[in-house]
C-alpha positions in Angstrom: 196.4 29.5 89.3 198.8 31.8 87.9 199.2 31.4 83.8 200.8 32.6 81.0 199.7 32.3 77.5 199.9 33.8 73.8 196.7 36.2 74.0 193.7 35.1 71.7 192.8 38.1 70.1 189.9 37.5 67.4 190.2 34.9 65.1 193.1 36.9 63.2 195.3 35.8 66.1 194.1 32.7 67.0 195.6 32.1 63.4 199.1 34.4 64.2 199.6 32.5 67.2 199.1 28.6 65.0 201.4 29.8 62.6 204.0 30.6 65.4 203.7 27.4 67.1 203.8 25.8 64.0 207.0 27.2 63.2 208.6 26.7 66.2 207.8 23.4 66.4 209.3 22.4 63.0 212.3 24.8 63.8 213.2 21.7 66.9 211.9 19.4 64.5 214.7 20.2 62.1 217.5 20.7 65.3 216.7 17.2 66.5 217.8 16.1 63.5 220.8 17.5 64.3 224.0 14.8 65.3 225.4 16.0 69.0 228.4 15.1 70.9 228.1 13.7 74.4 231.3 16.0 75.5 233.2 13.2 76.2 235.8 12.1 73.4 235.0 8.3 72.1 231.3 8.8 73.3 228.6 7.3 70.6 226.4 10.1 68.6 223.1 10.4 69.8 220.1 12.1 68.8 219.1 14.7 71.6 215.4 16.8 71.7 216.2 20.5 70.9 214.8 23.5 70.3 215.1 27.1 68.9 214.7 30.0 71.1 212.4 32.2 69.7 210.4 35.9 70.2 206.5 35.2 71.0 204.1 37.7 72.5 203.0 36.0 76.3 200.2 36.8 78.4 200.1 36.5 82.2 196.7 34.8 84.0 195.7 33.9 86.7 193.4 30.8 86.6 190.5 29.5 88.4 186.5 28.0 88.5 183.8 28.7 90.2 180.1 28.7 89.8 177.8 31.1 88.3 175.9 32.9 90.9 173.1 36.0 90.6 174.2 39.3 91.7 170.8 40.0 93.5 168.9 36.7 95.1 166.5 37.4 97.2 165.0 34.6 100.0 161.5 35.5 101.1 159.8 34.1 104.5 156.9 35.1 106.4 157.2 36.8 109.5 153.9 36.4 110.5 152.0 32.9 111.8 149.1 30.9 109.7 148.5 29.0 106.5 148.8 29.7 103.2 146.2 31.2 101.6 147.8 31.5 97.8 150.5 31.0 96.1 150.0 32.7 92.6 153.2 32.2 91.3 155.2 29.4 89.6 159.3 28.0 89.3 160.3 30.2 86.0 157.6 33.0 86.6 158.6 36.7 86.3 157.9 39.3 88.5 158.2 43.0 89.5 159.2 44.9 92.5 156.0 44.8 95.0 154.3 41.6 93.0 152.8 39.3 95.2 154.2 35.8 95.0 152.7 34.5 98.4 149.7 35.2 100.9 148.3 34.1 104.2 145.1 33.8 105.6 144.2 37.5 106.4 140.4 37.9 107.1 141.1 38.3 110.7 144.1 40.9 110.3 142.2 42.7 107.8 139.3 43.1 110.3 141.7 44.3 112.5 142.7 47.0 110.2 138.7 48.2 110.0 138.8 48.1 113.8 141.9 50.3 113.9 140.8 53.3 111.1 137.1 53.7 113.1 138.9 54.4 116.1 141.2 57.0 114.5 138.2 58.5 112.7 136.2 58.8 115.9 139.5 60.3 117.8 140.3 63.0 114.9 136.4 64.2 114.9 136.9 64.3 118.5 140.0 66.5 118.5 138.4 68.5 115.5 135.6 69.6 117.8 137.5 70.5 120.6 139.4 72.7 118.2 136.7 74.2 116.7 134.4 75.3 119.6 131.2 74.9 120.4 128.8 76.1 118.1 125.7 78.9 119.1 123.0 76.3 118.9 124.9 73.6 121.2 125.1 77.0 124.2 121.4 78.2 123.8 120.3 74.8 124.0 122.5 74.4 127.3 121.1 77.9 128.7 117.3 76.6 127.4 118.2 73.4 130.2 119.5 75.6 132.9 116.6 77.3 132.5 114.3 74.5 132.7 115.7 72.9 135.2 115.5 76.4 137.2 111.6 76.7 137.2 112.0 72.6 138.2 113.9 74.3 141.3 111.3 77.3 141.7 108.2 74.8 142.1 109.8 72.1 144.5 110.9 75.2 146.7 107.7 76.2 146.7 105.9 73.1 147.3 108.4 72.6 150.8 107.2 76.4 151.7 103.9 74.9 151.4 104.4 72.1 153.6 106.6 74.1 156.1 103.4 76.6 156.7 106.3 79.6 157.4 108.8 77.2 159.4 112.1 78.0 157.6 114.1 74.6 156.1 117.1 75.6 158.7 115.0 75.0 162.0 113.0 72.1 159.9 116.5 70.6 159.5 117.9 71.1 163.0 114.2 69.9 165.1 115.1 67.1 163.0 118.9 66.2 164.0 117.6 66.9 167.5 114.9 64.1 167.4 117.2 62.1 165.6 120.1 62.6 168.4 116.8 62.1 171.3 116.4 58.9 170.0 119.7 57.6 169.3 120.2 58.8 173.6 116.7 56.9 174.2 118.2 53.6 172.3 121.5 53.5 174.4 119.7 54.2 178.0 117.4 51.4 176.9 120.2 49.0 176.3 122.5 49.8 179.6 119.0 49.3 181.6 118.2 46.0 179.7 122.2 44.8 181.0 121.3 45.6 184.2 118.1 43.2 184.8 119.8 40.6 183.5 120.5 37.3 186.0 122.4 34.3 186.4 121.7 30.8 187.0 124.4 28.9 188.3 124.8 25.6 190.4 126.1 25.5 194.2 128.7 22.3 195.0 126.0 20.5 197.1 124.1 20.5 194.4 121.5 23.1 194.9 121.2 25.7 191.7 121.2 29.1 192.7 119.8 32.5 190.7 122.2 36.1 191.3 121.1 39.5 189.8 124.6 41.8 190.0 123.1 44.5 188.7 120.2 44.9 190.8 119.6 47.7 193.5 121.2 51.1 193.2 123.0 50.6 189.3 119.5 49.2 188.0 117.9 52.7 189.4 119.8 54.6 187.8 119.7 53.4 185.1 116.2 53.4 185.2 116.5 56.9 186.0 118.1 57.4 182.7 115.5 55.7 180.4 112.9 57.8 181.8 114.9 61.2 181.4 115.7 59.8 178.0 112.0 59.2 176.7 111.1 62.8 178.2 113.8 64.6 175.4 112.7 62.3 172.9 108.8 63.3 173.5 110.3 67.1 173.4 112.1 66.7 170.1 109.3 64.9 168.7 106.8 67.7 170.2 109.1 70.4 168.0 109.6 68.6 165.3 105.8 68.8 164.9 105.0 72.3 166.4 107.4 73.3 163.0 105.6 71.1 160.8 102.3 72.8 161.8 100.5 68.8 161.1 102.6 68.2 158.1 103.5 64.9 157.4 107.4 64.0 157.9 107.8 61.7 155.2 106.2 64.8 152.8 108.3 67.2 153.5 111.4 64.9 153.8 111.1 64.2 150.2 110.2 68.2 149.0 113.4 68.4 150.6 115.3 65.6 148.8 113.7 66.7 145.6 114.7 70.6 146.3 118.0 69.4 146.4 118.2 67.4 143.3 116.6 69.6 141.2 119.5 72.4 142.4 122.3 69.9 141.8 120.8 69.5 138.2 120.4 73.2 137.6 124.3 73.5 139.0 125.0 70.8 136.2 123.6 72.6 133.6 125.0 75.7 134.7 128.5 74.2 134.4 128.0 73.0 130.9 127.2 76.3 129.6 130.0 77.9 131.1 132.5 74.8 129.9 131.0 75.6 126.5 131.7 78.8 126.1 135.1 79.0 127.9 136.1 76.2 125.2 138.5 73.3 125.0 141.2 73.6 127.7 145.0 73.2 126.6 145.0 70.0 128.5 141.7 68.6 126.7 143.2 69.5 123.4 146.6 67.8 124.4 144.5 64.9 125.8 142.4 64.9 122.8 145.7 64.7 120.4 147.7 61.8 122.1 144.5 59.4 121.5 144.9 60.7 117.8 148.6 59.6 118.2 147.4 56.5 119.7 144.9 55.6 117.2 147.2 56.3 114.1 149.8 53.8 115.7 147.4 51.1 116.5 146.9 51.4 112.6 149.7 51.1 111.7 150.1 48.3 113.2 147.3 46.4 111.9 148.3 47.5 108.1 151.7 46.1 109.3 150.6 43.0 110.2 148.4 42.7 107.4 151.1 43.5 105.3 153.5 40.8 106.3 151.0 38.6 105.6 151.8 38.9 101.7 155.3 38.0 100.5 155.9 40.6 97.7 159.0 40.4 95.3 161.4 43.0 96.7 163.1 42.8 92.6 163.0 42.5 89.4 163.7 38.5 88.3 162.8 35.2 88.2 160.9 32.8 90.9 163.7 30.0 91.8 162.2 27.9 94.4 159.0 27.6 95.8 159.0 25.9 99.1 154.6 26.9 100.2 151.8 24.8 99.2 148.3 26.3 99.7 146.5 25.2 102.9 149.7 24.5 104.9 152.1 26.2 107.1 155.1 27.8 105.7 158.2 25.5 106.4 160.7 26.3 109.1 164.5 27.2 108.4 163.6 27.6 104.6 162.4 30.1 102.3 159.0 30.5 101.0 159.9 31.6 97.8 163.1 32.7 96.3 163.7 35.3 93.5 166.7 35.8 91.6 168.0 38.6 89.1 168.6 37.0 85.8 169.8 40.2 84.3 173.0 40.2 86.1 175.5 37.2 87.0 178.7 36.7 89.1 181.0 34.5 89.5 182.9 33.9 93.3 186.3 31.9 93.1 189.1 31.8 95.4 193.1 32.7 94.7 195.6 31.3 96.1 197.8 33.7 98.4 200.7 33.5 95.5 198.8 34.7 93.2 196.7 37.7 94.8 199.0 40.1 94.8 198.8 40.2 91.4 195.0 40.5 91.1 193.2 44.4 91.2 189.7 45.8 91.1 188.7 46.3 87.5 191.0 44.1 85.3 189.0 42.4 82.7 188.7 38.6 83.1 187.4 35.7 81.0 184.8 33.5 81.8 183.8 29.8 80.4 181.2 27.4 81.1 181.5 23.8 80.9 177.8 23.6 80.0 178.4 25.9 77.0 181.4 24.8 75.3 182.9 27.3 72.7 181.0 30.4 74.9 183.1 32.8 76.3 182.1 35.5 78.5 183.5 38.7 79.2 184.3 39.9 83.3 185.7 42.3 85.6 187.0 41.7 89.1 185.1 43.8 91.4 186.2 42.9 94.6 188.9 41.6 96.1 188.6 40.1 100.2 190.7 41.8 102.6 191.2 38.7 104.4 192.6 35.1 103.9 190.4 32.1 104.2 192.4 28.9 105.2 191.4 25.6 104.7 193.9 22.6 105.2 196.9 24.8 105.3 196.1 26.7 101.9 195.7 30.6 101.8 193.3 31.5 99.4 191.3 35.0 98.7 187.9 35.6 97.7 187.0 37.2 94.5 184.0 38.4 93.0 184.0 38.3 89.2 181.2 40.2 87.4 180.2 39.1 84.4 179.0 41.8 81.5 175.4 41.3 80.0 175.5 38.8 77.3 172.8 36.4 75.0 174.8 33.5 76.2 172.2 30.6 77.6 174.2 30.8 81.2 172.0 29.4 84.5 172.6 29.9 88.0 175.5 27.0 89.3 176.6 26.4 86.3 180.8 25.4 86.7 182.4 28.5 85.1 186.3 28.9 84.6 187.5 32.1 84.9 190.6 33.7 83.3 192.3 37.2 84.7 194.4 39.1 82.7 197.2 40.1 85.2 200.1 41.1 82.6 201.1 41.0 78.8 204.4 39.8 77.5 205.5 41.3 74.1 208.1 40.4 72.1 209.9 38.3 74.6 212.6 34.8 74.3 210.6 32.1 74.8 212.0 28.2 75.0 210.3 25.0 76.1 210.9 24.2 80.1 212.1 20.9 79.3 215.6 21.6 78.6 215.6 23.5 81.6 217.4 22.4 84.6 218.5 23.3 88.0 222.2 22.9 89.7 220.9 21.1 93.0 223.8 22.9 94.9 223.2 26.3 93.8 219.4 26.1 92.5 220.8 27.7 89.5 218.8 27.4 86.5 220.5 26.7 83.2 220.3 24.8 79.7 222.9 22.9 77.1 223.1 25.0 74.4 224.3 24.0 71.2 228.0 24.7 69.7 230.2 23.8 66.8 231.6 20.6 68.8 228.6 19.9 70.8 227.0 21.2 73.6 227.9 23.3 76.3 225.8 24.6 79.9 224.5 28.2 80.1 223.2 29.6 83.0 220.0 31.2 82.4 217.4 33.9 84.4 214.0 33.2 83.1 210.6 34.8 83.8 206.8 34.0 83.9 206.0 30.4 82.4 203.1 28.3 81.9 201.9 25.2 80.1 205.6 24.2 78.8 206.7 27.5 78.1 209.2 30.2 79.8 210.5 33.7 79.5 213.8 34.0 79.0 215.7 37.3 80.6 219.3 36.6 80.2 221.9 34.1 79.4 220.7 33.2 75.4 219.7 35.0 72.1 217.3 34.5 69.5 218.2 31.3 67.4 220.3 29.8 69.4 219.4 26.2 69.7 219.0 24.3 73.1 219.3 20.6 73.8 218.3 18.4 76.2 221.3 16.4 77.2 221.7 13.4 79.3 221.3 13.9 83.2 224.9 14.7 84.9 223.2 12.5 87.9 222.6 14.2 91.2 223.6 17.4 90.7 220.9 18.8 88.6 216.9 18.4 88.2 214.5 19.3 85.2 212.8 21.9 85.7 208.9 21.5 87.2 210.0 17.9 88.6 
């Protein structure tokens, strides 16, 4: 609402501005005493309201309430799942960036946590070694093994020469594939000739039953023939196997053999060790070794995260404004657990209408008033101004962010505040009441019946900024001159404000 006004400045002009008013209201006082003709000859005398047009000092304003509001509010909720463990804050409570205000349950998360920094410690020792190399002791203890395991190598070789009585392992090795070929040959002819004694029983039409032996006669003989010349290379291969062994037993020097070759494959082990330790950690290893660092560190981190969304801490410095958690219970959905507020700095949002705006710019000062507080003024600065209209049954209106300065007054959050903005000031200006205004209805002239020596006569006018009664006179009268209202002409002319 745009407004103009005599400026309050201290109580020294609170008092100017009385005396003003004072005086101008027994200046028409005195007028309206004064006897005026109608304009029309015979017409009866009648007292009509006047007043003196005078020099005041006006202020321009724009108008309008809203309620108090913190600059910095702060609505907490937990992103994680589970009860509430504690809530060791209370409504009116003051607290500090990083305070907590709420907690969950966190014994498993915490766990978690434990979990997560053992496994990074074991992967950085790992990578630690790798880059370090191995140490002297760790190869001769490898070479001591190799060598071990060599003697180990040295006595089962030995014990197989024993066994072998001069036959070398190599003709050991292939009397035995031929025995084991001999036998797998005497197996087969031993099945084919099996097929072919093998009969039929089956029953004639008359009745009579009736046994047939396909295989029988010259295919049976042969294979026959087969089986025979089959169990002579098996009784060879057999007869080799043990011409080599010189009267060894089989199964002894089967194993010496078996163990010959695990002790070797162990010695090879070893051997490979050694060498693995002295080369050192390969560039893959290391690489390989540094990722599960990497890995490890991030799983951390993600425990301590989760642990620490468990605890709502106070992002500010202010006051605890709603608690909405009760210990033992889930938090509530679509609410806040707790919400802080800065006391230290208040604002106060109020809308202008479209007319009005234009007027309006960052940084002019502004005063404030609370209906809770009568007599408490506040001082203000617009800080920002929306760069968009909001409309709401056909009304434009802007938003505007008031800021209030830091002041002892009692104010709270909500609390209805009326806010003034100083858009202009008026010195030394014409002022007269808006009731003897009035406008021609054909030309939307504004004028007024000023007073002369045989009554009254109309003066067209151009008037400014008004408010609360009161208007600014440009042109068209002088200071003193006294204005009346006179009796309406009828349809051609309207006060002014109706």
């Amino acid at each position: 609402m745009l407004n103009v006004s005599g400026r309050h400045k201290g109580q020294e002009m609170k008092h100017r501005m009385l005396y003003k008013l004072l005086g101008a209201l027994i200046a028409i006082s005195v007028v309206g005493l004064v006897s005026c003709q109608a304009g029309a000859p015979g017409q009866p005398e009648e007292e009509l309201p006047s007043a003196v047009v005078v020099r005041d000092d006006l202020i321009v304003v724009i108008s309008a309430s809203g309620r108090v509001e913190p600059v910095a509010r702060a609505d907490l909720l937990f992103e994680g799942s589970g009860r509430v463990a504690e809530v060791p804050v209370e409504v009116g409570d003051s607290v500090q960036p990083g305070d907590v205000v709420a907690q969950l349950e966190a014994e498993q998360l915490m766990l978690r946590v434990e979990q997560a920094q053992a496994a990074l410690d074991s992967a950085e020792a790992r990578l630690a070694q790798l880059q370090v190399g191995p140490r002297a002791a760790e190869v001769a203890a490898q070479e001591a093994s190799v060598r071990g395991v060599g003697a180990q190598v040295d006595a089962s070789s030995a014990n197989l020469a024993r066994l072998l009585s001069g036959a070398s392992a190599a003709q050991i090795a292939a009397a035995g594939a031929d025995l084991a070929a001999a036998l797998a040959q005497r197996r087969t002819a031993e099945d084919f000739h099996d097929k072919t004694m093998t009969c039929k029983t089956f029953e004639l039409p008359t009745g009579e039953k009736q046994t047939i032996c396909p295989a029988l006669g010259p295919i049976e003989e042969q294979a026959r023939f087969n089986l025979e010349a089959a169990d002579k290379a098996l009784g060879a291969a057999q007869a080799r196997l043990d011409e080599l062994l010189g009267g060894a037993d089989a199964n002894a020097v089967l194993a010496a053999q078996a163990n010959v070759a695990v002790v070797e494959a162990q010695r090879d082990a070893a051997q490979a060790r050694v060498d693995l330790l002295v080369a050192g950690a390969s560039e893959a290893e290391l690489a390989a070794a540094e990722a599960q660092v990497r890995q490890a560190q991030i799983a951390l981190e993600q425990a301590q995260l989760a642990l620490d969304k468990a605890a709502l801490r106070a992002p500010l410095s202010g006051i605890v404004a709603e608690i909405n958690v009760t210990p033992g219970e889930a938090p509530p959905m679509g609410r806040p657990a707790i919400t802080i507020i800065d006391t230290s700095r208040y604002r106060v949002p109020i809308e202008v209408d479209e007319l009005d705006v234009g007027r309006l710019e960052e940084g002019q000062s502004a005063q404030v008033r609370l209906d809770a507080l009568p007599g408490e003024e506040v001082a203000g600065t617009v800080r920002r101004i929306a760069p968009a209209a909001m409309v709401s049954g056909g009304v434009v209106s802007y938003d505007v962010i008031v800021d209030l300065a830091p002041t002892d007054v009692p104010m709270r959050v909500d609390m209805t505040a009326n806010v003034t903005v100083v858009v202009e000031e008026l010195t030394d200006v014409l002022v007269i009441p808006t009731w003897v205004v009035r406008v021609d209805r054909l030309t939307n002239q504004t004028y007024v019946d000023k007073q002369v020596a045989d009554g009254f006569e109309r003066v067209d006018v151009e008037l400014g900024v008004r408010r609360e009664g009161l208007a600014e006179v440009i042109s068209g009268l002088s200071e003193g001159d006294v204005v009346v209202r006179a009796p309406d002409s009828g349809a051609f002319s309207f006060e002014l404000g109706q």
